[in-house]
C-alpha positions in Angstrom: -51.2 -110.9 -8.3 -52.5 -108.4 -10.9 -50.5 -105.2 -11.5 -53.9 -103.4 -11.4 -55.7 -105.7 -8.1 -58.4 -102.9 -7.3 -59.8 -102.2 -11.2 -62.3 -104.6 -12.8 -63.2 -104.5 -15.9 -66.9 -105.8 -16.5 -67.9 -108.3 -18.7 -71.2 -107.9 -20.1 -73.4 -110.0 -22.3 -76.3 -109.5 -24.6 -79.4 -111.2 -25.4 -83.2 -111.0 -25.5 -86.2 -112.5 -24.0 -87.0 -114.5 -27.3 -85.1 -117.6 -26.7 -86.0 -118.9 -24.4 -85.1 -120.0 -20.5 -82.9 -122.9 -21.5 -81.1 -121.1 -24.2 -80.6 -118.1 -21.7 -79.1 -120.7 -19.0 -76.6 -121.9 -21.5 -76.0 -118.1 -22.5 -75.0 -117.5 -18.8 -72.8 -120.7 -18.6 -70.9 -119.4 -21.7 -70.5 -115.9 -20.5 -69.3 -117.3 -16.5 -67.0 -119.4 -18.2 -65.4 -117.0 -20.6 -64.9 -114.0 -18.0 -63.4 -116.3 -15.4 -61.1 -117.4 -18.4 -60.3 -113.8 -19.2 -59.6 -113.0 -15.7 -57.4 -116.1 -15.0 -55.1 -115.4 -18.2 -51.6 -114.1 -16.3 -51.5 -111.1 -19.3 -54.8 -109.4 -18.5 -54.1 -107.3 -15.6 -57.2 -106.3 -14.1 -59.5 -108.2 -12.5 -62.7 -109.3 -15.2 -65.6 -109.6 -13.3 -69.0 -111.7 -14.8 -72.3 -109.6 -14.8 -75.8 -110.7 -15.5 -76.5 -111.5 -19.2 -78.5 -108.0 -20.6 -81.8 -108.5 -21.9 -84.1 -105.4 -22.3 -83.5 -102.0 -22.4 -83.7 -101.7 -18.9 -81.2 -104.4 -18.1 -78.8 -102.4 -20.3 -79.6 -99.3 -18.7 -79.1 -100.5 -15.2 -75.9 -102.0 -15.5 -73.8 -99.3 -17.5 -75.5 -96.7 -15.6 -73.9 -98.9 -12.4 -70.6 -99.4 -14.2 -70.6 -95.1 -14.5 -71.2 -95.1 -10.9 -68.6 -97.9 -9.8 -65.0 -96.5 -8.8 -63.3 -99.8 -9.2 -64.9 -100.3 -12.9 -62.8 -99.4 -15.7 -64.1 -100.6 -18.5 -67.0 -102.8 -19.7 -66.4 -105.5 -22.6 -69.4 -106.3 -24.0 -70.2 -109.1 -26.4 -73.5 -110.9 -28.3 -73.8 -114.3 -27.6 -77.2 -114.4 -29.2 -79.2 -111.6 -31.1 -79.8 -108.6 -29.3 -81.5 -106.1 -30.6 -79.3 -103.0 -31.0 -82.4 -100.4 -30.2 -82.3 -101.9 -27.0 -78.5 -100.5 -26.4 -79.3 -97.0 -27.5 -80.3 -95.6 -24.1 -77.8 -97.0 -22.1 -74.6 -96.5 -24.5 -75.6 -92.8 -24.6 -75.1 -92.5 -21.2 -72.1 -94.9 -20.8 -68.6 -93.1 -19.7 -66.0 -95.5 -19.2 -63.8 -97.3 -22.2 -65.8 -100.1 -24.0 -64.1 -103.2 -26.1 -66.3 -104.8 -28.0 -65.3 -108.4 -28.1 -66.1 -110.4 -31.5 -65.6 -113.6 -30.1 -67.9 -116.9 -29.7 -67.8 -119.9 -27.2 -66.9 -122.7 -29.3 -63.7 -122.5 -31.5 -64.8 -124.5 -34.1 -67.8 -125.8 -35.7 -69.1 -129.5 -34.9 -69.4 -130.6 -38.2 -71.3 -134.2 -37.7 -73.3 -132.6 -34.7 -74.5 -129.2 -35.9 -78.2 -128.4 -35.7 -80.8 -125.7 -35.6 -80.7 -125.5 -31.5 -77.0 -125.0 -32.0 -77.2 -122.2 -34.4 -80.1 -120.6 -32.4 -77.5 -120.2 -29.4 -74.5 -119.3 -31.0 -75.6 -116.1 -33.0 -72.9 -114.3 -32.5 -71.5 -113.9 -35.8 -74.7 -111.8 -36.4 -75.6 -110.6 -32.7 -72.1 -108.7 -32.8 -72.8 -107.0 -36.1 -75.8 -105.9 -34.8 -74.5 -104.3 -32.2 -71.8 -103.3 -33.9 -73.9 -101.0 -36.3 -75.7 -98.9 -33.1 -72.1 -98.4 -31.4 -71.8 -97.2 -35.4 -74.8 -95.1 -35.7 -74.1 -93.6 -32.9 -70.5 -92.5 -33.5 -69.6 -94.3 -30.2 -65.6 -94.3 -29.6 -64.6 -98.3 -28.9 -62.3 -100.5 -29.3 -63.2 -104.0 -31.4 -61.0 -107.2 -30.7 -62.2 -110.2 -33.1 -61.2 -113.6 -32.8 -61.3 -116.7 -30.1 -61.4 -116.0 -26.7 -58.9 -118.0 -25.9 -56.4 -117.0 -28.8 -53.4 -115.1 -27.1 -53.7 -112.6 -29.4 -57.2 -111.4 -27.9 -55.8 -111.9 -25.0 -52.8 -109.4 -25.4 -55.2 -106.9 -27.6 -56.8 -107.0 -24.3 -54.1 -106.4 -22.0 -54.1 -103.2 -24.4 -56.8 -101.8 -24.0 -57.2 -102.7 -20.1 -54.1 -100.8 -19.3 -54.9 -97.7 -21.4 -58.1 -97.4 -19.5 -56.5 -98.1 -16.4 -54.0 -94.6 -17.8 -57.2 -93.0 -19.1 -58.6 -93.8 -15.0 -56.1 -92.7 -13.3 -56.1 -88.9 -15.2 -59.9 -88.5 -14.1 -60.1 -85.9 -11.2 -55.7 -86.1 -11.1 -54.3 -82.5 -10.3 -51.1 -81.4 -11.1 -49.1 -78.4 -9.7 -47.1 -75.7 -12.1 -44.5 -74.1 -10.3 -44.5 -71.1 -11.9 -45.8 -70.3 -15.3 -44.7 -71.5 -18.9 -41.5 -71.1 -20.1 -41.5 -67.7 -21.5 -43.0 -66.9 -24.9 -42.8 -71.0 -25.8 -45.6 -72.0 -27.7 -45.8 -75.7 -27.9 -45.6 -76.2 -24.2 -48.4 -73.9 -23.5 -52.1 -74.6 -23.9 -56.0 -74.7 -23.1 -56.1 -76.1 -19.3 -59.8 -75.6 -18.9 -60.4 -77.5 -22.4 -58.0 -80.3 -21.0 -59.9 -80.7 -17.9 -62.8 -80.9 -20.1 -61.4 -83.6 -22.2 -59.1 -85.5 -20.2 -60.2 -84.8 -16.5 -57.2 -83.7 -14.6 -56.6 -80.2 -14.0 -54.3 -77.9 -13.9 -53.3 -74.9 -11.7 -50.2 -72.6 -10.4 -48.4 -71.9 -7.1 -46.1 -69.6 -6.7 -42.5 -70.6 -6.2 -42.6 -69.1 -2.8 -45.2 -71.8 -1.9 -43.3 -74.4 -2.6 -40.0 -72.8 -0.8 -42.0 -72.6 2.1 -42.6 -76.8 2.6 -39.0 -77.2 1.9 -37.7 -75.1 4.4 -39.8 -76.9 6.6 -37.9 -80.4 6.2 -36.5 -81.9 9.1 -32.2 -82.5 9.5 -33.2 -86.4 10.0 -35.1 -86.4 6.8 -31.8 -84.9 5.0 -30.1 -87.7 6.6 -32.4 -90.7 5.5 -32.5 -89.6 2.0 -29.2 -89.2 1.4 -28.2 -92.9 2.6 -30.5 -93.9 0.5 -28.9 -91.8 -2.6 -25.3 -93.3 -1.1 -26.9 -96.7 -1.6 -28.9 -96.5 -4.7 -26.5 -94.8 -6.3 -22.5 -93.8 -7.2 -22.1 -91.1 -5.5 -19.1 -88.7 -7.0 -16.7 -87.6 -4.5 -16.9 -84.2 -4.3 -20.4 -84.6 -2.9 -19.8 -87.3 0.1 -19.9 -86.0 3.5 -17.1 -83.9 3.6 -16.5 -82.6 0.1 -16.6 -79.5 -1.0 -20.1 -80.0 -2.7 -21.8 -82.1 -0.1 -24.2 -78.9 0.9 -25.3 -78.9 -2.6 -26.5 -82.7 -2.1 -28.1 -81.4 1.5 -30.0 -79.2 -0.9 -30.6 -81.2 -3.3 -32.6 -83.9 -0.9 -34.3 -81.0 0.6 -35.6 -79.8 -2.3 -37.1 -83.7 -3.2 -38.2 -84.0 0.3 -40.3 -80.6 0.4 -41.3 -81.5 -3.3 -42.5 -84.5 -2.2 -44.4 -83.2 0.6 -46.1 -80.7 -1.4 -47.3 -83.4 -4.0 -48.7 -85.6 -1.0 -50.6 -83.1 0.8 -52.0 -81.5 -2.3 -52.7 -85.4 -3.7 -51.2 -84.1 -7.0 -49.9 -86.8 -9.4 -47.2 -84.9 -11.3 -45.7 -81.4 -11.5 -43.9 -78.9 -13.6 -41.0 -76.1 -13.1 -39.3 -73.7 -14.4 -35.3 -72.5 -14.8 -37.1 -69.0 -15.5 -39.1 -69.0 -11.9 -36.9 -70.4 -8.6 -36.7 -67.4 -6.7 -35.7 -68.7 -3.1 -34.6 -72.2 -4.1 -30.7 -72.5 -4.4 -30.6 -74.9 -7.6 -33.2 -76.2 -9.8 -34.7 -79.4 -9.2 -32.5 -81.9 -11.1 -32.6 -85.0 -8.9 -35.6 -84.4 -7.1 -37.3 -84.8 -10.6 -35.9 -87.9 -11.8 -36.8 -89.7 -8.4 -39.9 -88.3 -8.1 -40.7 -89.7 -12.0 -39.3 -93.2 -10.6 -41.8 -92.8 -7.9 -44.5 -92.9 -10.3 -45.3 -89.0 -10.6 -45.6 -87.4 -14.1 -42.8 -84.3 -14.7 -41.9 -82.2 -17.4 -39.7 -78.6 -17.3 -40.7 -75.3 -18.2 -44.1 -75.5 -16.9 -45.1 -78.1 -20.0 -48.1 -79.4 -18.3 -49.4 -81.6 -20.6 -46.5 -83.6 -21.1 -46.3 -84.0 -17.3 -49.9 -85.5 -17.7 -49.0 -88.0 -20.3 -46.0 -89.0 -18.5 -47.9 -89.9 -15.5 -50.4 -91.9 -17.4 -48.0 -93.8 -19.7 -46.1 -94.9 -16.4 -49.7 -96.3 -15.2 -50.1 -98.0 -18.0 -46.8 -99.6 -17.4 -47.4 -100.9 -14.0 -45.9 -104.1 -13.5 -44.2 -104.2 -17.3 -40.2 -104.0 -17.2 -38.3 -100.9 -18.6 -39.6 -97.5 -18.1 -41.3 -94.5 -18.8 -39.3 -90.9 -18.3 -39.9 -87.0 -19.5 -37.5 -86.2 -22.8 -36.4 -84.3 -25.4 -35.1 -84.6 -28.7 -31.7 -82.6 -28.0 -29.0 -83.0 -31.2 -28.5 -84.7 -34.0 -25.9 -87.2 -34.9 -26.2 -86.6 -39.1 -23.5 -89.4 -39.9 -25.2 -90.5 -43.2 -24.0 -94.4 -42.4 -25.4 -93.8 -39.1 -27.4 -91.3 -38.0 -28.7 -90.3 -34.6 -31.0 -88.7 -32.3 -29.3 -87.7 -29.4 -32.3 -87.4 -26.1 -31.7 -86.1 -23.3 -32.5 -82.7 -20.8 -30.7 -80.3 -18.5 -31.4 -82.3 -16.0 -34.5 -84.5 -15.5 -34.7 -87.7 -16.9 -35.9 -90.4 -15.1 -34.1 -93.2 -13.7 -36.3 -95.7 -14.6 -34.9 -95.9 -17.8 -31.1 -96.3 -16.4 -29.2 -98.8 -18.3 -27.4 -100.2 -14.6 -26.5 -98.0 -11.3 -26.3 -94.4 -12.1 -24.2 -91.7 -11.1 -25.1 -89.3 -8.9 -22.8 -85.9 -10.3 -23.1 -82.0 -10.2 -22.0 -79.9 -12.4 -22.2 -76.2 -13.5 -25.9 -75.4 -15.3 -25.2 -72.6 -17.7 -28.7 -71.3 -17.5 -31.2 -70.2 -14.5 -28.7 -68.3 -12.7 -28.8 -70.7 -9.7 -26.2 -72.5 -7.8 -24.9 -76.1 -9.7 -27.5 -79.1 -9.6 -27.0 -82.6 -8.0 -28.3 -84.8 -10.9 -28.6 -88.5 -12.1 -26.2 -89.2 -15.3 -26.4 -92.3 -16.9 -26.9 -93.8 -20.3 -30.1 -95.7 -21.5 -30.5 -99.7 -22.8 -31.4 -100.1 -26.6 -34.2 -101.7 -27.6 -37.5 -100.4 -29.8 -39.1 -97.4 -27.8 -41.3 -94.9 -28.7 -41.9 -91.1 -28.1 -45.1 -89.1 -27.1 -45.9 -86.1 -27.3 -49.1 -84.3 -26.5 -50.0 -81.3 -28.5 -52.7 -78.5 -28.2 -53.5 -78.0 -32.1 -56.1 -75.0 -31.3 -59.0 -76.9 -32.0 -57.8 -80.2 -30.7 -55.6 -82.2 -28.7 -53.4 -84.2 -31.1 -51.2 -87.4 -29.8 -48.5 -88.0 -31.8 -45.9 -91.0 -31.7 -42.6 -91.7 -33.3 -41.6 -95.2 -32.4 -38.2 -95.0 -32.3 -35.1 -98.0 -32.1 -33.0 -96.9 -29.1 -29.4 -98.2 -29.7 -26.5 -98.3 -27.3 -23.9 -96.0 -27.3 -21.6 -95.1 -30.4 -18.9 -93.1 -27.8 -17.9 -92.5 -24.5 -19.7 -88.9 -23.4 -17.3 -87.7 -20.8 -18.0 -84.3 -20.8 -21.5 -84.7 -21.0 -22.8 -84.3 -17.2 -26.5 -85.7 -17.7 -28.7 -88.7 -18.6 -28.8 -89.5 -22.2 -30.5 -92.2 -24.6 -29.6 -92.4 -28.5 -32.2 -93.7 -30.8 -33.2 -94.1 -34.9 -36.2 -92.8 -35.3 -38.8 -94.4 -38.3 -39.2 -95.0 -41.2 -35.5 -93.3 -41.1 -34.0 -90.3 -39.6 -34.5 -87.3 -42.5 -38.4 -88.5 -42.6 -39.1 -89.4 -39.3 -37.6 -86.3 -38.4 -39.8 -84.2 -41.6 -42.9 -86.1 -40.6 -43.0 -84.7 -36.6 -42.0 -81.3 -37.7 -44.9 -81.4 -39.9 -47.6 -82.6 -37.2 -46.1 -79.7 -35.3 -44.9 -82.2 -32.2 -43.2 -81.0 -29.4 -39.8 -80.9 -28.4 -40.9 -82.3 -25.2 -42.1 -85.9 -25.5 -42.3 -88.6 -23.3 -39.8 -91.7 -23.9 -41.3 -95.5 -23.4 -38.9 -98.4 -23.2 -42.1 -100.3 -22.9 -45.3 -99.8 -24.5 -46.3 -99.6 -28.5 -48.2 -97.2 -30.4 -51.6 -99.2 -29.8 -51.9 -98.2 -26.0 -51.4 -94.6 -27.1 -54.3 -95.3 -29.9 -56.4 -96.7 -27.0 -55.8 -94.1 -24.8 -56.5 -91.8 -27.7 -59.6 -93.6 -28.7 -61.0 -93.5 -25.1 -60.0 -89.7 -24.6 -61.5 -88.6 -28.2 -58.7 -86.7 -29.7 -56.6 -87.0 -32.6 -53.9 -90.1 -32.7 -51.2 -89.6 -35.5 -47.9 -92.2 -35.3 -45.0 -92.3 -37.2 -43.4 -95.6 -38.0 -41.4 -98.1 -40.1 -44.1 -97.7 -42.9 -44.4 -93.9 -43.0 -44.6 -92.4 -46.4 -44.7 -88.4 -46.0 -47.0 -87.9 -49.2 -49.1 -90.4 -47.4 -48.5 -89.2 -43.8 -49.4 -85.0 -45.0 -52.8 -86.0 -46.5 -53.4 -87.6 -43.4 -52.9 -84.6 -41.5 -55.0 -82.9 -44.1 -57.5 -85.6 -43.7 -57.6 -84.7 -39.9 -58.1 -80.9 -40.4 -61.4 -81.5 -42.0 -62.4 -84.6 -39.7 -61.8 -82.0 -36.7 -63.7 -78.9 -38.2 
């Protein structure tokens, strides 16, 4: 079964009149026969569903302006077969707003040499047909995505697994709501921003309730909810002593699951997909969410801490661009450095909330002392992370712009024992190497707050940058910095 069963993405042909009924019947065959192959390749993981080859203006019209309307469509990918006369795609692609992938592709593979003839050139135009469309999407400064090659090549098909599970992100976001509670982190710049232009650009939005809101649901949890939970946290996870039934912490872990449950509860009946807090804002809540949020992320919501709603937003839609994929997709912050020059670190981590999908094995579930907030000690999750090549996200507010910057990153295992260090941690080597990679995120002006990936690349977050409009800037293994700072300056002007 797909990982996305109820999206389709729609695959959509072009032509004209001019050629003809038989031509047109074989255009049809073609196009039935490549969208069933598309759909039945195992990597692709939405549903690619065959529509009527387009012919006039109408046609054109009619179906994208359908596609708009269609909750289940995600995406269209269109391709020339033939010639189709790119004036005829003007009024429909300005009206067209869902993700496009324009697929440069043709039926055969290869040319029959000792066959070839004038009927077969007439149909298989599109060498030509696709350029001609290609210049209107051009012309009109339309934002796409172009795959070239054979349709059956496994590198179209993986390009398209791409782009299908960006949109599938870039989807979800439209009409998502997610919940502050409480304001931003006190005079912090990077984590604040323009919620009415995000709503405008991304389609979620984003609004406040007052702590006392939220205190209210999770005073309203039930004694055989507490119960339920906390089995499950006995089985899921090593439990330390000091908070089994019985120890002298174990009301701090009946806290802790109430505080998830009314969390929980909230997100549900508000049909919110991800949330913020705050250490600076928990009046009436005895500790600050610690496990609560790292559940809740495994669950599928998108968190960040002190009120940093944006990265809360891109944490939810990198995890449903994940669906299905191994490894995980959790809220994170570059913490300390290791400056070893033979091997130097990034230490990542949080107070509290990272989330578990990222766990390298069974994790721990601890409290310990939190030396800010003022509150009563958290339950939390502590474990270390797998290595492997990751990446980092963060999602700025430039002013002007949203900027998405990416560091991919090599996680590696760790170096030491941490025994004194009571929360979730991952080290990683960030490219090109650590003094640039390091130089080249200060300089974008990236956040401290970021979300980690175990298991996309930089070209979903181009895709999803590409469909939402706004700036993409990555940082990898062939960064230069002279390079990388006239591409910033390059982006000033572009966004003026």
């Amino acid at each position: 079964m797909k990982p996305f069963k109820n999206l389709e993405v729609w695959f959509v042909t072009g032509s004209q009149d001019l050629y003809g009924e038989e031509t047109l019947k074989k255009v049809a065959e073609h196009s039935q026969e490549i969208a069933a192959g598309l759909n039945d390749c195992p990597i692709i993981p939405v549903n690619v569903v065959f529509k009527p080859t387009v012919k006039s203006t109408e046609e054109i019209y009619a179906t994208i302006a359908e596609a708009n309307n269609n909750t289940n469509c995600i995406g269209i990918i269109a391709w020339m077969h033939t010639f189709s006369p790119a004036k005829m795609w003007i009024r429909g692609l300005s009206i067209l707003k869902k993700p496009l992938l324009h697929l440069h592709t043709q039926f055969n593979r290869d040319i029959p040499w000792s066959e070839i003839d004038m009927d077969f050139m007439n149909l298989n135009q599109s060498a030509h047909g696709d350029r001609e469309f290609g210049h209107i999407m051009a012309r009109m400064r339309l934002k796409r995505k172009v795959v070239g090659g054979h349709w059956k090549d496994e590198n179209v098909h993986q390009k398209i697994n791409v782009w299908a599970r960006a949109a599938a992100g870039w989807n979800d976001l439209q009409g998502a709501r997610f919940v502050r509670f409480g304001d931003n982190m006190r005079y912090v710049a990077v984590t604040d921003g323009d919620k009415v232009e995000a709503e405008k650009v991304f389609g979620f939005s984003v609004n406040t309730h007052g702590i006392g809101d939220l205190v209210k649901v999770i005073n309203e949890v039930s004694e055989a909810e507490i119960e339920n939970l906390i089995a499950e946290y006995y089985e899921k996870y090593n439990v330390v002593p000091n908070l089994q039934k019985g120890g002298e912490k174990y009301d701090s872990l009946i806290d802790a699951a109430k505080i998830e449950l009314g969390i929980k509860r909230f997100l549900e009946e508000g049909n919110y997909k991800g949330f913020s807090d705050t250490f600076e804002d928990l009046h009436g809540m005895k500790q600050l969410p610690g496990i609560a949020a790292q559940r809740l992320m495994g669950q599928g919501y998108g968190f960040a801490g002190e009120g940093d709603w944006k990265t809360a937003a891109i944490v939810r839609a990198m995890k449903v661009m994940a669906t299905g994929m191994s490894g995980g997709n959790s809220f994170m912050e570059d913490y300390t450095y290791h400056f070893d020059p033979a091997n130097p670190l990034v230490l990542g981590s949080h107070m509290l909330e990272i989330c578990e999908s990222i766990a390298d094995g069974k994790a721990n579930c601890e409290i310990h002392p939190l030396g800010i907030g003022g509150k009563e000690d958290p339950v939390r999750l502590v474990f270390n992370v797998a290595a492997g090549e990751a990446l980092n996200a963060s999602l700025v507010d430039m002013g002007n712009r949203f900027r998405l910057l990416v560091n991919e990153v090599q996680a590696v295992a760790p170096v030491a024992d941490l025994p004194k260090l009571p929360v979730a941690r991952v080290l990683w080597k960030p490219y090109p190497n650590m003094n640039d990679g390091c130089a080249a995120w200060i300089l974008a002006g990236g956040a401290h707050h970021t979300c980690y990936s175990q298991n996309l690349s930089s070209d979903y977050l181009e895709d999803f940058a590409e469909m939402a409009g706004i700036e993409f800037v990555k940082i990898d293994k062939n960064t230069n910095l002279y390079q990388f700072k006239n591409e910033l300056r390059w982006s000033d002007i572009a966004y003026k």
